[in-house]
N, C-alpha and C positions, 0 to 999 in steps of 0.2 A: 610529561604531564602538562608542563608548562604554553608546549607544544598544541595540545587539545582545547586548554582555555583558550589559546590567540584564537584559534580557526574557531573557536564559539564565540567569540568577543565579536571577530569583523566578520562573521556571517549572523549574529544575530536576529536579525529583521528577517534576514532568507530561513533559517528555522524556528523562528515563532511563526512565520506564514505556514510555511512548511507542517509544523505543527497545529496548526486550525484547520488545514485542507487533510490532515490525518487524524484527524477528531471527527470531522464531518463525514468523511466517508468512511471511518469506522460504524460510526453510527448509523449510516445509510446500510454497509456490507452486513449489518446487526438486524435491519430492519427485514433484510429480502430473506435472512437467514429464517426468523423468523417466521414470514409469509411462505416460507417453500417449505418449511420442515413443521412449526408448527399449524399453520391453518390448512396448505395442501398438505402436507402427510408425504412430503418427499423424503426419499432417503436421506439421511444427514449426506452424504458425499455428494450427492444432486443438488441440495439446501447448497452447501456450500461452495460449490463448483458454478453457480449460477451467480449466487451473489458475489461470486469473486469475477466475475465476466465487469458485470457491473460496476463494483467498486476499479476497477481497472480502466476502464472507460473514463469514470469519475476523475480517478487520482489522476490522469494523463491530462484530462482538459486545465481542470482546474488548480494544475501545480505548476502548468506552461504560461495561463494567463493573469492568476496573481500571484503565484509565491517567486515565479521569475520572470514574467512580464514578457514573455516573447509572445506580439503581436499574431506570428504569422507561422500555421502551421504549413511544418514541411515535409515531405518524406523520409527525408534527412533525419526529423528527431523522430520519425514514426521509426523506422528501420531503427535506430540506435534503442528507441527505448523497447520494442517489442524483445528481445532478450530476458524484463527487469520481471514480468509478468509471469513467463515463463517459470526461470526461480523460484520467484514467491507461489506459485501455485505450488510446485514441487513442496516446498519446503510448508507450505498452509495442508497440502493433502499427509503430507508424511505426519505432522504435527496431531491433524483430528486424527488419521489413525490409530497414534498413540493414546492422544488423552482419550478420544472416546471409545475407539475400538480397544483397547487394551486396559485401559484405567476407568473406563464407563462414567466419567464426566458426558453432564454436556457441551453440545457443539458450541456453544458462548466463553466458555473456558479456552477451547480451541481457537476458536476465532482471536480472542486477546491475548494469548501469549504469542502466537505468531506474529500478531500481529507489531504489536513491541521491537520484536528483533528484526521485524520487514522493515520499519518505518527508519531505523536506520542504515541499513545496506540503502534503503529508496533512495534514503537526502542524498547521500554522500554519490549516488549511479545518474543522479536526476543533474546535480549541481557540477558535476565536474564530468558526464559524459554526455548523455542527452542534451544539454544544455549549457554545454562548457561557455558559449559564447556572453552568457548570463555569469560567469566568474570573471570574467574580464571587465 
């Protein structure tokens, strides 16, 4: 336990950043959900699956350029991080299936408890794989 405060103590600044670029495209991933399921009338799996393109896009630029400052994108971090996307989508389609196809929640229930258990696998794949040279 001791263990998990040090690694929060001297990464702090990297996840409060980390944590306002997963607020902001929470909110963004909330919004297209929104525009695609409720105002177009898309399927919730389509709602979702689009604004997860989106928030994808999002969390990649803007977790490279503030929350760990690397300048200069490379194919280097595209190839390492395109894996983390992957995941999360598995684990966001599997997630609505349950609360909403199964438990008939809506898709905003969905969207935020995946979204919780994504945004730590993210830090921890972002900070020490994609961008190990940012832990250094």
């Amino acid at each position: 336990m001791l263990s998990i405060y040090n690694y929060i103590k001297k990464n702090f600044y990297s996840i409060f950043k980390f944590g306002l670029v997963g607020i902001l495209t929470t909110i963004i991933y909330l919004l297209f959900i929104f525009i695609f399921y409720d105002i177009f009338k898309l399927d919730y799996r389509i709602s979702i699956s689009l604004a997860y393109i989106i928030g994808v896009f999002m969390q990649f630029i803007s977790n490279q350029l503030f929350t760990f400052k690397i300048k200069k994108i490379s194919f280097v971090h595209i190839k390492k991080y395109s894996l983390l996307p992957i995941i999360n989508y598995i684990h966001t389609l599997l997630t609505s299936l349950i609360i909403v196809g199964q438990l008939s929640y809506t898709p905003y229930i969905s969207a935020i408890i995946s979204t919780v258990l994504s945004a730590i696998i993210s830090f921890l794949y972002f900070k020490h794989y994609v961008f190990e040279e940012a832990s250094n």
